[in-house]
mmJSON file of the N, C-alpha and C atoms, coordinates in Angstrom:
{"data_MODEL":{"atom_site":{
"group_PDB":["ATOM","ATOM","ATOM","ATOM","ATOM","ATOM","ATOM","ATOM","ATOM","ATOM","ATOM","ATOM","ATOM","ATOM","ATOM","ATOM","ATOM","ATOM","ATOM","ATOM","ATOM","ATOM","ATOM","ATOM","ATOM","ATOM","ATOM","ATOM","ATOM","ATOM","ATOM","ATOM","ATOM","ATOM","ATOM","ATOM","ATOM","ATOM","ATOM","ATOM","ATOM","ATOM","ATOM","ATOM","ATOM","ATOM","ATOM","ATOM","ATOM","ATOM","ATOM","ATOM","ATOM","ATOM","ATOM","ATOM","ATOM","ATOM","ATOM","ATOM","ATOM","ATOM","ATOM","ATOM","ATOM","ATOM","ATOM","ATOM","ATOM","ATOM","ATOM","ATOM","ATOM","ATOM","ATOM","ATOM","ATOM","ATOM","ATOM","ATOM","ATOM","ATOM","ATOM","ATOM","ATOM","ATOM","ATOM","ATOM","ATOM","ATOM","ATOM","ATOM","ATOM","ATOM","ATOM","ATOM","ATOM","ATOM","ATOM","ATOM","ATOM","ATOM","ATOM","ATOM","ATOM","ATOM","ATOM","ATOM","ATOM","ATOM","ATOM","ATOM","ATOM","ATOM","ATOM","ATOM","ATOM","ATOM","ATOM","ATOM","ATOM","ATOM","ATOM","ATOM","ATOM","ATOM","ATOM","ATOM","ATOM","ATOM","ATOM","ATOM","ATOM","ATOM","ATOM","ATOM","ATOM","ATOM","ATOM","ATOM","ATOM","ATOM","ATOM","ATOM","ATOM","ATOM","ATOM","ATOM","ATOM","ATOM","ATOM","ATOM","ATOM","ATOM","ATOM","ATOM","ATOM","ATOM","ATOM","ATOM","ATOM","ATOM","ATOM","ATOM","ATOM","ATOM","ATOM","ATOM","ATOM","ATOM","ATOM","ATOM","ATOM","ATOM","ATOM","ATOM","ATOM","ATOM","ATOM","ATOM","ATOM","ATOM","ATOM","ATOM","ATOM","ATOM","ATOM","ATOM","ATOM","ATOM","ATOM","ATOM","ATOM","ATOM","ATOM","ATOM","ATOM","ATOM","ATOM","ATOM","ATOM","ATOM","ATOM","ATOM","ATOM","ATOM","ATOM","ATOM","ATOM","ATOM","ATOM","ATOM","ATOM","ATOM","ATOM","ATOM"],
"id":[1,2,3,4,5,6,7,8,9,10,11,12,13,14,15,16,17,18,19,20,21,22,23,24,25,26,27,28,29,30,31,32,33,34,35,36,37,38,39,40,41,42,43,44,45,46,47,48,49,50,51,52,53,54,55,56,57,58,59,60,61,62,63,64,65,66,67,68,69,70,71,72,73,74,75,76,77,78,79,80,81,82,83,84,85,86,87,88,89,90,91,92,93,94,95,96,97,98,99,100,101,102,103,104,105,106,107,108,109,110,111,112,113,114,115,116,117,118,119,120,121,122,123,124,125,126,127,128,129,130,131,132,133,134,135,136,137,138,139,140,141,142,143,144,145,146,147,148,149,150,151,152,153,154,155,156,157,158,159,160,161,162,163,164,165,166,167,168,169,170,171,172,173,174,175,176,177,178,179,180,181,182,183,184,185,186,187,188,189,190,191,192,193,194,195,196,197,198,199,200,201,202,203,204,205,206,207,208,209,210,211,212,213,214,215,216],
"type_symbol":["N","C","C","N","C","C","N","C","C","N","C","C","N","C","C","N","C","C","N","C","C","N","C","C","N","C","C","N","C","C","N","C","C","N","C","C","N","C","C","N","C","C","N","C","C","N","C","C","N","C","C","N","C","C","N","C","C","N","C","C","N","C","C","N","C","C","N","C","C","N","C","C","N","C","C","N","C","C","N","C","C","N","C","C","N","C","C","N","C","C","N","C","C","N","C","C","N","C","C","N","C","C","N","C","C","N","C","C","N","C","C","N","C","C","N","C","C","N","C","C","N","C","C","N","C","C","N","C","C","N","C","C","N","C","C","N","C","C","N","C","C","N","C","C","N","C","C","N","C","C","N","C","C","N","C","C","N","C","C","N","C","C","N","C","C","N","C","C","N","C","C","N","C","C","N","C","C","N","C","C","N","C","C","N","C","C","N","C","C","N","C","C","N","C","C","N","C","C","N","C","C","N","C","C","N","C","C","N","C","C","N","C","C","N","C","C"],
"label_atom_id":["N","CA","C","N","CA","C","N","CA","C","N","CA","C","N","CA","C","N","CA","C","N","CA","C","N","CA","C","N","CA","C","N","CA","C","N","CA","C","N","CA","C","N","CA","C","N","CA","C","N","CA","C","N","CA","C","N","CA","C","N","CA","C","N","CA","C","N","CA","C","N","CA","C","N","CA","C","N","CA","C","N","CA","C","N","CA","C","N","CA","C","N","CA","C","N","CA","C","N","CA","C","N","CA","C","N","CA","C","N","CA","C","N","CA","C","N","CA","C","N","CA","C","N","CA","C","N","CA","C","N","CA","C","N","CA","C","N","CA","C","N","CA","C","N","CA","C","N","CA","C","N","CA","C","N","CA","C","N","CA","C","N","CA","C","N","CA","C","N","CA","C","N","CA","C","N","CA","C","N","CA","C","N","CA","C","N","CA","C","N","CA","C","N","CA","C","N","CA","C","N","CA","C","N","CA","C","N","CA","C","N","CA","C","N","CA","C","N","CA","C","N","CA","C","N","CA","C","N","CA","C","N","CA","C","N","CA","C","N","CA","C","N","CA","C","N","CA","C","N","CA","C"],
"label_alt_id":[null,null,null,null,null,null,null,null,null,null,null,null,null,null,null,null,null,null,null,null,null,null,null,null,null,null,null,null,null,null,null,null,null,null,null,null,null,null,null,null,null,null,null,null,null,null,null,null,null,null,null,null,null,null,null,null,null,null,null,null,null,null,null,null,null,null,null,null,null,null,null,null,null,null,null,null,null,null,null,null,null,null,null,null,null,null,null,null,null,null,null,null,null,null,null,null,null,null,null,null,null,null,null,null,null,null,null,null,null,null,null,null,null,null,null,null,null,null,null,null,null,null,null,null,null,null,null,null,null,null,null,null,null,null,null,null,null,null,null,null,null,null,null,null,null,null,null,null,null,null,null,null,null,null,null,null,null,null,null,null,null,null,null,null,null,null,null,null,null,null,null,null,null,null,null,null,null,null,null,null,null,null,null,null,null,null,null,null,null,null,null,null,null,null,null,null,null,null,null,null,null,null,null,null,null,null,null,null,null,null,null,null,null,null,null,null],
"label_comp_id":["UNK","UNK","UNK","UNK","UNK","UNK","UNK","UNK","UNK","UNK","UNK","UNK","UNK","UNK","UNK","UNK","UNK","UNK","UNK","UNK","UNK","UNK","UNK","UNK","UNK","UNK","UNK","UNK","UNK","UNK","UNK","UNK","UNK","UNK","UNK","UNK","UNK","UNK","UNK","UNK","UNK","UNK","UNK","UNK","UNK","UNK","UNK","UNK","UNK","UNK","UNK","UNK","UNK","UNK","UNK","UNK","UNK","UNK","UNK","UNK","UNK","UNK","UNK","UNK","UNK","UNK","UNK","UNK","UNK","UNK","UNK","UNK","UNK","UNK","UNK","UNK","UNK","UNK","UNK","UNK","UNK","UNK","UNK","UNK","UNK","UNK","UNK","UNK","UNK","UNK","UNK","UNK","UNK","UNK","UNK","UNK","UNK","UNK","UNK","UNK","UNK","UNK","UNK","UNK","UNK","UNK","UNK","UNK","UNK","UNK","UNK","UNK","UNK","UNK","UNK","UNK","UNK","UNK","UNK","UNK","UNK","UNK","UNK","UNK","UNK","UNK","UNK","UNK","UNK","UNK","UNK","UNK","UNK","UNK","UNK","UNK","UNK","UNK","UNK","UNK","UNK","UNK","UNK","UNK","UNK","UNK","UNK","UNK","UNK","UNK","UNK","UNK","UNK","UNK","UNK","UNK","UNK","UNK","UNK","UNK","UNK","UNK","UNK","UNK","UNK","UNK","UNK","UNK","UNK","UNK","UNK","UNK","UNK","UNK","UNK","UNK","UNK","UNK","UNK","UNK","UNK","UNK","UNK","UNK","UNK","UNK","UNK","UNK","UNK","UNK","UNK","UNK","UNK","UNK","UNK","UNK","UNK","UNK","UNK","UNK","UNK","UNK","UNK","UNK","UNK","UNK","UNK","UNK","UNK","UNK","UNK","UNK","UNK","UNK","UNK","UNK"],
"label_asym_id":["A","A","A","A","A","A","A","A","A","A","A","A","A","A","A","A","A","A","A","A","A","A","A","A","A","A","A","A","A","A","A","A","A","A","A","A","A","A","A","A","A","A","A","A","A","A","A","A","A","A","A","A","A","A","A","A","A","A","A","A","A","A","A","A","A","A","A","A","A","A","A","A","A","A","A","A","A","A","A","A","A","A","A","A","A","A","A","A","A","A","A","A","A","A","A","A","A","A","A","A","A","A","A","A","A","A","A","A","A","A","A","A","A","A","A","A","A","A","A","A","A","A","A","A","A","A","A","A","A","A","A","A","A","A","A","A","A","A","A","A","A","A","A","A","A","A","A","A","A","A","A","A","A","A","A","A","A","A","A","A","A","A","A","A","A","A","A","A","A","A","A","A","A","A","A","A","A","A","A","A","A","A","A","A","A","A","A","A","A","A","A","A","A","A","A","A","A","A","A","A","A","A","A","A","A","A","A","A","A","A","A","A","A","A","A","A"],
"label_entity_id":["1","1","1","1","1","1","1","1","1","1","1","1","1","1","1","1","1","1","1","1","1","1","1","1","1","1","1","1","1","1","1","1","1","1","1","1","1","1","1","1","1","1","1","1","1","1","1","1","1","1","1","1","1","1","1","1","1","1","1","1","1","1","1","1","1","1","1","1","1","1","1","1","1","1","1","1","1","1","1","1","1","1","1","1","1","1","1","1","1","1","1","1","1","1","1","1","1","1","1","1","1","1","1","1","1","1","1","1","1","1","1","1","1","1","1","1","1","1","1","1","1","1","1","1","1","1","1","1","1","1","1","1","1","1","1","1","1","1","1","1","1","1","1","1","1","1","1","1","1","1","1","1","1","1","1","1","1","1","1","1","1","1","1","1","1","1","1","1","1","1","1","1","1","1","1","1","1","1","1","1","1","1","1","1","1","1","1","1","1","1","1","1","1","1","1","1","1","1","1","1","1","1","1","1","1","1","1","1","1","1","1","1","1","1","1","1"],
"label_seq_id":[1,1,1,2,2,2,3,3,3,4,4,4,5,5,5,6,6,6,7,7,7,8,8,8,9,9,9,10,10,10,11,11,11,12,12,12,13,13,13,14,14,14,15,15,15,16,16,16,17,17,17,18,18,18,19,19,19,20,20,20,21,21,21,22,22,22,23,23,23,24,24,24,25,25,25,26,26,26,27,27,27,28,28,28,29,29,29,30,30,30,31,31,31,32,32,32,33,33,33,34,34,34,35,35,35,36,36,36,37,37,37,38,38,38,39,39,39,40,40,40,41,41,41,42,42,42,43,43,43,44,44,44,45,45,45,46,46,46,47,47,47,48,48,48,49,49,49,50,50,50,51,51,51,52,52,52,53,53,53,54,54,54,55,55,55,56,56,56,57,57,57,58,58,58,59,59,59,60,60,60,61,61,61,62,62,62,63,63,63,64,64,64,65,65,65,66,66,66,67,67,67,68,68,68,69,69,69,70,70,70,71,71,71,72,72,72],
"pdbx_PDB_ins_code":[null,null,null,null,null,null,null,null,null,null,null,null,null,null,null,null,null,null,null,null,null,null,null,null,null,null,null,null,null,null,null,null,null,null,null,null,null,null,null,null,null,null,null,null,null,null,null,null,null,null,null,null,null,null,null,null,null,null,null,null,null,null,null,null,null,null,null,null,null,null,null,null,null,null,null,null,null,null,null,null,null,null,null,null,null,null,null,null,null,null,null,null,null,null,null,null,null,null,null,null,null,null,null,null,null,null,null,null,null,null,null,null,null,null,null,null,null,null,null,null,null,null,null,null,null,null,null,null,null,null,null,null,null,null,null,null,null,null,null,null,null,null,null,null,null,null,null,null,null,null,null,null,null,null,null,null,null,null,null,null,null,null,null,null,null,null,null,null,null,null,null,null,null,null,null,null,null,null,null,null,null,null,null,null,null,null,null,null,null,null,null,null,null,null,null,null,null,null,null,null,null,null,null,null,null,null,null,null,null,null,null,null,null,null,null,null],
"Cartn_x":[58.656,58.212,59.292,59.154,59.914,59.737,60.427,60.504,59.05,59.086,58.102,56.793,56.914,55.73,54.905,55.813,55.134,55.093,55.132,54.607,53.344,53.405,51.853,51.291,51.222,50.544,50.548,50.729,50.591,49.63,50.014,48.981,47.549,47.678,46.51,45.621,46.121,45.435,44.991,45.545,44.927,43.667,43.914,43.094,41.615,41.965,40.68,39.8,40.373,39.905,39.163,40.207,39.014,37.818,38.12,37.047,35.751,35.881,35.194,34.092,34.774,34.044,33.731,33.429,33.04,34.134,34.839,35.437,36.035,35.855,36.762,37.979,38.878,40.115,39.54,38.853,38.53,38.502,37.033,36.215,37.997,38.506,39.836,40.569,41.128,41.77,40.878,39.498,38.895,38.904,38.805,38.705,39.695,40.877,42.771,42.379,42.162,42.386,41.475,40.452,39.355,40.348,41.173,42.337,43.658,43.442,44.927,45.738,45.82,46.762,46.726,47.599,47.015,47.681,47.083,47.33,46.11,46.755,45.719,45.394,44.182,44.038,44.762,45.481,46.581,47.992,48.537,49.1,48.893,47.699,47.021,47.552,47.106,46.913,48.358,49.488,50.791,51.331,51.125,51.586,51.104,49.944,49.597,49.955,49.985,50.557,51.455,52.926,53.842,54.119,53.291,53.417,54.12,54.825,56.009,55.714,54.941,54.05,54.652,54.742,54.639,53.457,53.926,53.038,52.072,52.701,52.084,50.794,50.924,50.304,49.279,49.765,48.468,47.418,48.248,47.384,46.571,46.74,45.975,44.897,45.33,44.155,42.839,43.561,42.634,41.761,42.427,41.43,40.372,40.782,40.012,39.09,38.96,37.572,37.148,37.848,36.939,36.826,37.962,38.434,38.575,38.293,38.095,38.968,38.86,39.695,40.261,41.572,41.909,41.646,41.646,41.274,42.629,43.625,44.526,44.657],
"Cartn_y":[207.691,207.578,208.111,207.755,208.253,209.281,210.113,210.938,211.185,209.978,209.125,208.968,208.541,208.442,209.749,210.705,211.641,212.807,212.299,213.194,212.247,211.123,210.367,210.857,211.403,211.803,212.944,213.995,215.052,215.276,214.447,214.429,213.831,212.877,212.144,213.211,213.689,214.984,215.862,216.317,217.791,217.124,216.019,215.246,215.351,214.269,214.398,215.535,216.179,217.814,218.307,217.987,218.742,218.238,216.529,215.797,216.061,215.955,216.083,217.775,218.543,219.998,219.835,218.719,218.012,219.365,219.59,220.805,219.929,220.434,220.525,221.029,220.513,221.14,222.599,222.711,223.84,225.053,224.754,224.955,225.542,224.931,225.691,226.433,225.981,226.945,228.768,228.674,229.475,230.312,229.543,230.329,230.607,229.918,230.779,231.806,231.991,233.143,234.247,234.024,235.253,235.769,234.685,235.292,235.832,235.978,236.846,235.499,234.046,233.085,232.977,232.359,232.227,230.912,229.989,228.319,227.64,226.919,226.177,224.907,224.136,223.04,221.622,222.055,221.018,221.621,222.659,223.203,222.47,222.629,222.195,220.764,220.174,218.483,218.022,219.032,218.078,218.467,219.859,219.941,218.737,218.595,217.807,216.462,216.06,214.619,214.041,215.421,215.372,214.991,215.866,215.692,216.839,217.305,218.225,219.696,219.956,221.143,221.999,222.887,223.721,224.327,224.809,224.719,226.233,226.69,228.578,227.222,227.235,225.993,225.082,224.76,223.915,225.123,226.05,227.037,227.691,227.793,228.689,228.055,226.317,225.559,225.417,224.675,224.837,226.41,227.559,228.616,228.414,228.732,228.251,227.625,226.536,225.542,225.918,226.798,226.984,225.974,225.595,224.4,224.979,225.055,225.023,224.207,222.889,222.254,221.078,220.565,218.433,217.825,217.025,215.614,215.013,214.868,214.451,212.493],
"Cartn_z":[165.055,163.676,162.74,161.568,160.436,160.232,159.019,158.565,157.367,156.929,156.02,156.155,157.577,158.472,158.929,159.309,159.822,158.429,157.035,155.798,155.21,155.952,155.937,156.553,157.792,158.468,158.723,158.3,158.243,156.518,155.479,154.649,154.426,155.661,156.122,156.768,157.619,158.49,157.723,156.752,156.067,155.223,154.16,153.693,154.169,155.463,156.447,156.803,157.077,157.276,156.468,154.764,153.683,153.419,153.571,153.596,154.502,155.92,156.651,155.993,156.039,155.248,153.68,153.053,152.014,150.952,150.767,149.884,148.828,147.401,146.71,146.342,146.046,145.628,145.005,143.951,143.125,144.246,144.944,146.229,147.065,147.446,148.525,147.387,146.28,145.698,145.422,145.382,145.507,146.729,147.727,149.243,149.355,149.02,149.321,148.701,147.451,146.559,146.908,147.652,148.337,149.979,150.2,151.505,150.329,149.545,148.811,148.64,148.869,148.555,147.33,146.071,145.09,144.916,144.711,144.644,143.548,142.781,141.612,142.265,142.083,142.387,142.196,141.19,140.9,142.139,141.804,143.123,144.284,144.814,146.313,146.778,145.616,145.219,145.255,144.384,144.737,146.421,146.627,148.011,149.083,148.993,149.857,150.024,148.495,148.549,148.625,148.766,149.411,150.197,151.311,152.77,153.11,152.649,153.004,153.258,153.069,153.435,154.695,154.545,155.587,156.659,157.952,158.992,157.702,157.594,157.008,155.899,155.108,153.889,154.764,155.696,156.504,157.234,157.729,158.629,157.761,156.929,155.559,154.7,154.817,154.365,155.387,156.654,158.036,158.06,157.875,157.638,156.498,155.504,154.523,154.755,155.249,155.623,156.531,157.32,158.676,159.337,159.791,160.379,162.435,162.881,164.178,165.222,164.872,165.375,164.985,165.318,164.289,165.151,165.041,164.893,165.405,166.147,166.149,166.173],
"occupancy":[1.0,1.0,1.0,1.0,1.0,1.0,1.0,1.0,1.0,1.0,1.0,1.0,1.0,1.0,1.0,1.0,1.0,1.0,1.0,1.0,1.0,1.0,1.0,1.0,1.0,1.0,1.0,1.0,1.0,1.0,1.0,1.0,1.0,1.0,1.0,1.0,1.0,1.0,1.0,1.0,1.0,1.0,1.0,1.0,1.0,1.0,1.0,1.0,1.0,1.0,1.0,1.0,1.0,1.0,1.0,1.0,1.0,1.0,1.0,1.0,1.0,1.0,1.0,1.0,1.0,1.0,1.0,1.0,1.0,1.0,1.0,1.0,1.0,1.0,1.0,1.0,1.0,1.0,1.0,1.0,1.0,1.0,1.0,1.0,1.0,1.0,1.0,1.0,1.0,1.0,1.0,1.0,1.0,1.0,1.0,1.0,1.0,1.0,1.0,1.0,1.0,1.0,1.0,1.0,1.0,1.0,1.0,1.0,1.0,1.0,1.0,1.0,1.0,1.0,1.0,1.0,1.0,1.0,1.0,1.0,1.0,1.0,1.0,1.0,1.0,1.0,1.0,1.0,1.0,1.0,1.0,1.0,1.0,1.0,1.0,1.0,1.0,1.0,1.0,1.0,1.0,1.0,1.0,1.0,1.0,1.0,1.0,1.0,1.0,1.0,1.0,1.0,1.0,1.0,1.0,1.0,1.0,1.0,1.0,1.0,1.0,1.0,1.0,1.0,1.0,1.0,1.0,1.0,1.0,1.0,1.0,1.0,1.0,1.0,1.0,1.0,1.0,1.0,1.0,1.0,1.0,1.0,1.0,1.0,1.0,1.0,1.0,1.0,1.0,1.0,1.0,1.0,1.0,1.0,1.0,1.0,1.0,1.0,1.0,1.0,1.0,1.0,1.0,1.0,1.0,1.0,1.0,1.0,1.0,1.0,1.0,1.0,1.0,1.0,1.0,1.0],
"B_iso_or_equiv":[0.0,0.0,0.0,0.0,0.0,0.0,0.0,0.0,0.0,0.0,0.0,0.0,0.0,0.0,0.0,0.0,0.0,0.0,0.0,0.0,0.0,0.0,0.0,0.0,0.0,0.0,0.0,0.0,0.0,0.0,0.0,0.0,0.0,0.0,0.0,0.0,0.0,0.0,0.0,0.0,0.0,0.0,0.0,0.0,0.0,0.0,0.0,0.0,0.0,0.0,0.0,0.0,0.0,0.0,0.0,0.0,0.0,0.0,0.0,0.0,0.0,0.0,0.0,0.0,0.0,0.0,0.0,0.0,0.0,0.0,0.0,0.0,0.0,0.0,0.0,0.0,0.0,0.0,0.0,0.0,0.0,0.0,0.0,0.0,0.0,0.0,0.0,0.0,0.0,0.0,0.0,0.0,0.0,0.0,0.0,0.0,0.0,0.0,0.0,0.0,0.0,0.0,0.0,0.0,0.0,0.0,0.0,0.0,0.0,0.0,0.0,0.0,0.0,0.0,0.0,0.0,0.0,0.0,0.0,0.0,0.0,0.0,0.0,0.0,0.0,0.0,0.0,0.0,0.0,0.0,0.0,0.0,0.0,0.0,0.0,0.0,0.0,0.0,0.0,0.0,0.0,0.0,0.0,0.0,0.0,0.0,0.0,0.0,0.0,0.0,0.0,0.0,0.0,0.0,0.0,0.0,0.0,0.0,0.0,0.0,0.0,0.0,0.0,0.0,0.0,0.0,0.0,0.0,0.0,0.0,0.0,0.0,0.0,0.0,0.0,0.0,0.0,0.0,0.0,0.0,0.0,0.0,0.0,0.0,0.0,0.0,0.0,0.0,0.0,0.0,0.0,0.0,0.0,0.0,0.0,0.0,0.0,0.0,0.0,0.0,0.0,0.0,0.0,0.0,0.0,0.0,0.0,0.0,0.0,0.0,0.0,0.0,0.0,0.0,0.0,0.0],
"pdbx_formal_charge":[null,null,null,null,null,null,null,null,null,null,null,null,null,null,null,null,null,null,null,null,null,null,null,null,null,null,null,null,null,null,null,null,null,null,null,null,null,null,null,null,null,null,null,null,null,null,null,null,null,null,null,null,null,null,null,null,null,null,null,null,null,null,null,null,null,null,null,null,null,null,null,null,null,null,null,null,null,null,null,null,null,null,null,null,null,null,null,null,null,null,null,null,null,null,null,null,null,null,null,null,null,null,null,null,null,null,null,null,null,null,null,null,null,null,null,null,null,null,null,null,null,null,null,null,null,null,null,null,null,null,null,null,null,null,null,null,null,null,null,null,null,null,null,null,null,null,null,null,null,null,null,null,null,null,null,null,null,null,null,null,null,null,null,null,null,null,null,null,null,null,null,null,null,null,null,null,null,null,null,null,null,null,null,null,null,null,null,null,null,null,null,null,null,null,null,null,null,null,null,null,null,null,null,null,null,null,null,null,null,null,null,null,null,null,null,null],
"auth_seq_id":[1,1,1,2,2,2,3,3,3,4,4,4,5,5,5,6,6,6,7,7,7,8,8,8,9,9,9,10,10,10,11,11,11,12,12,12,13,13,13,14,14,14,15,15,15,16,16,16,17,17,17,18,18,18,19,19,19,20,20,20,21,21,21,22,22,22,23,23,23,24,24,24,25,25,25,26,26,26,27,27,27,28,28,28,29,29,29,30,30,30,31,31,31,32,32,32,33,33,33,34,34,34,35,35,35,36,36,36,37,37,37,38,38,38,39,39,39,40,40,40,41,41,41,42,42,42,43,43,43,44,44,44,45,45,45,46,46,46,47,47,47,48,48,48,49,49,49,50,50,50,51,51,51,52,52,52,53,53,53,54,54,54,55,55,55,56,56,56,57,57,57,58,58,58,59,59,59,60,60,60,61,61,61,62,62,62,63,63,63,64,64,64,65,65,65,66,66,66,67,67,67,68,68,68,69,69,69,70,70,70,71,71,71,72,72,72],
"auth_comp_id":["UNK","UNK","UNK","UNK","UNK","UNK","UNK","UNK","UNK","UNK","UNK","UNK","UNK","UNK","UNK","UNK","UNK","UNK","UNK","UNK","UNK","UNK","UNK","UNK","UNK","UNK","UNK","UNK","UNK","UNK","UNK","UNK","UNK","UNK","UNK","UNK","UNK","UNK","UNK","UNK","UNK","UNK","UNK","UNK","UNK","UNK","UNK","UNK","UNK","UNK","UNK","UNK","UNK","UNK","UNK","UNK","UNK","UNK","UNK","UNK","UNK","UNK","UNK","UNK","UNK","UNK","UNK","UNK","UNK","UNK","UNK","UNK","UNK","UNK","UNK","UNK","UNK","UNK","UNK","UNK","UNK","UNK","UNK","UNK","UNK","UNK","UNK","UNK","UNK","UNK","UNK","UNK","UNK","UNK","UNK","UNK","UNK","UNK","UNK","UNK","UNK","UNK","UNK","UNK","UNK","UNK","UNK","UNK","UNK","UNK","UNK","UNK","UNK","UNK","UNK","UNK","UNK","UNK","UNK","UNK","UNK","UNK","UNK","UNK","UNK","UNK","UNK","UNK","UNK","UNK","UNK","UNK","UNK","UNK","UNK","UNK","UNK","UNK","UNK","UNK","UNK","UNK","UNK","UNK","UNK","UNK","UNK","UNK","UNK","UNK","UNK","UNK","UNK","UNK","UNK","UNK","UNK","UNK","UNK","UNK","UNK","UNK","UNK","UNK","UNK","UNK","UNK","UNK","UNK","UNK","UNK","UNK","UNK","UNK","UNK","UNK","UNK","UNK","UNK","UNK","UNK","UNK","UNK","UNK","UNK","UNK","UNK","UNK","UNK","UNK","UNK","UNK","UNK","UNK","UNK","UNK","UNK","UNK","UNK","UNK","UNK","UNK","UNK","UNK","UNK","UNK","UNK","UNK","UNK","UNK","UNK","UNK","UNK","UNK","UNK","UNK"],
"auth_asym_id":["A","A","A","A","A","A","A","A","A","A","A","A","A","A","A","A","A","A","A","A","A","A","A","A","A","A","A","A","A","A","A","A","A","A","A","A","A","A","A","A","A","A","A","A","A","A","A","A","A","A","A","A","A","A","A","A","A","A","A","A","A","A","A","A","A","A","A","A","A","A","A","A","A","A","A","A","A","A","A","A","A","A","A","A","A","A","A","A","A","A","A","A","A","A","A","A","A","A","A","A","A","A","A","A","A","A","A","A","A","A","A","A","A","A","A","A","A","A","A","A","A","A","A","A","A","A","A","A","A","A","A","A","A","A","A","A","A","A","A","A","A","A","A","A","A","A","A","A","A","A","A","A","A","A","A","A","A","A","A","A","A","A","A","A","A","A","A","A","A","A","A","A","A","A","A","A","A","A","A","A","A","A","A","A","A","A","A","A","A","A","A","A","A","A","A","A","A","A","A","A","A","A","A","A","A","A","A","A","A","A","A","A","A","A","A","A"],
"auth_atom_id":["N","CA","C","N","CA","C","N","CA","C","N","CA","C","N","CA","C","N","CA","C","N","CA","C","N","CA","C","N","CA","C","N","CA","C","N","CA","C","N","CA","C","N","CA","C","N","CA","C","N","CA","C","N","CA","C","N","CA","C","N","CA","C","N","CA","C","N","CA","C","N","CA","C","N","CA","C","N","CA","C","N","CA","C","N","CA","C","N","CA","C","N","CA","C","N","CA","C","N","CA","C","N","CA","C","N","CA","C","N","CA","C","N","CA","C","N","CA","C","N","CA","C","N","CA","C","N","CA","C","N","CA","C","N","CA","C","N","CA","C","N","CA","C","N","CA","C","N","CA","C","N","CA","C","N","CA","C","N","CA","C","N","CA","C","N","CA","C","N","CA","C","N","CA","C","N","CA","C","N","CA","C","N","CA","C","N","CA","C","N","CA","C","N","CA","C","N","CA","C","N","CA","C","N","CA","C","N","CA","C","N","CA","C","N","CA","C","N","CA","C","N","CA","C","N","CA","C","N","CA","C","N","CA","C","N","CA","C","N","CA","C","N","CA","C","N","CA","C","N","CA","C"],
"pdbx_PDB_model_num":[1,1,1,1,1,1,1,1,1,1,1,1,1,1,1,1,1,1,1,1,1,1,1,1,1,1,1,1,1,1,1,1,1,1,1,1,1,1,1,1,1,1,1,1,1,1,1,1,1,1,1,1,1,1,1,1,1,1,1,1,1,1,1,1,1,1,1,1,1,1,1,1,1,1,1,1,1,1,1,1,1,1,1,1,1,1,1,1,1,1,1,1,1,1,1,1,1,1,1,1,1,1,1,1,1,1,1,1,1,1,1,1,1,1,1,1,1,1,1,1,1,1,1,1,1,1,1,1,1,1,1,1,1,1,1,1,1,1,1,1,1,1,1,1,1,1,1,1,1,1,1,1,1,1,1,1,1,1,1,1,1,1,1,1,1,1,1,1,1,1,1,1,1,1,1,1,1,1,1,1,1,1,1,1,1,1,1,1,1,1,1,1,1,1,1,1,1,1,1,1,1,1,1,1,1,1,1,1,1,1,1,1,1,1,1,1]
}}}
């Protein structure tokens, strides 16, 4: 895969995730900020649609929701 490809899919994945735990952007920027992160919902929204994210930025969202396990 691309380079391209795999920031589709790595933004596809987090996506899904929030989805699946019905969360709002608001909703996670809230739960980061009760773990000490401090990220705005607009924040959240461009990281993600990047793709470019870092593993620390994904591991911290997946907490947040109380994410258990992906979906690969």
């Amino acid at each position: 895969m691309s380079d391209d490809e795999w920031k589709d899919y790595a933004k596809g994945l987090i996506k899904a995730e929030i989805a699946r735990k019905n969360i709002s952007l608001i909703d996670l920027s809230k739960k980061l900020e009760a773990m000490g992160i401090s990220e705005t919902p607009q924040n959240i929204s461009n990281k993600i649609n990047r793709g470019t994210f870092g593993a620390i930025f994904m591991l911290q969202i997946l907490k947040a929701i109380d994410c258990k396990e992906i979906r690969l």
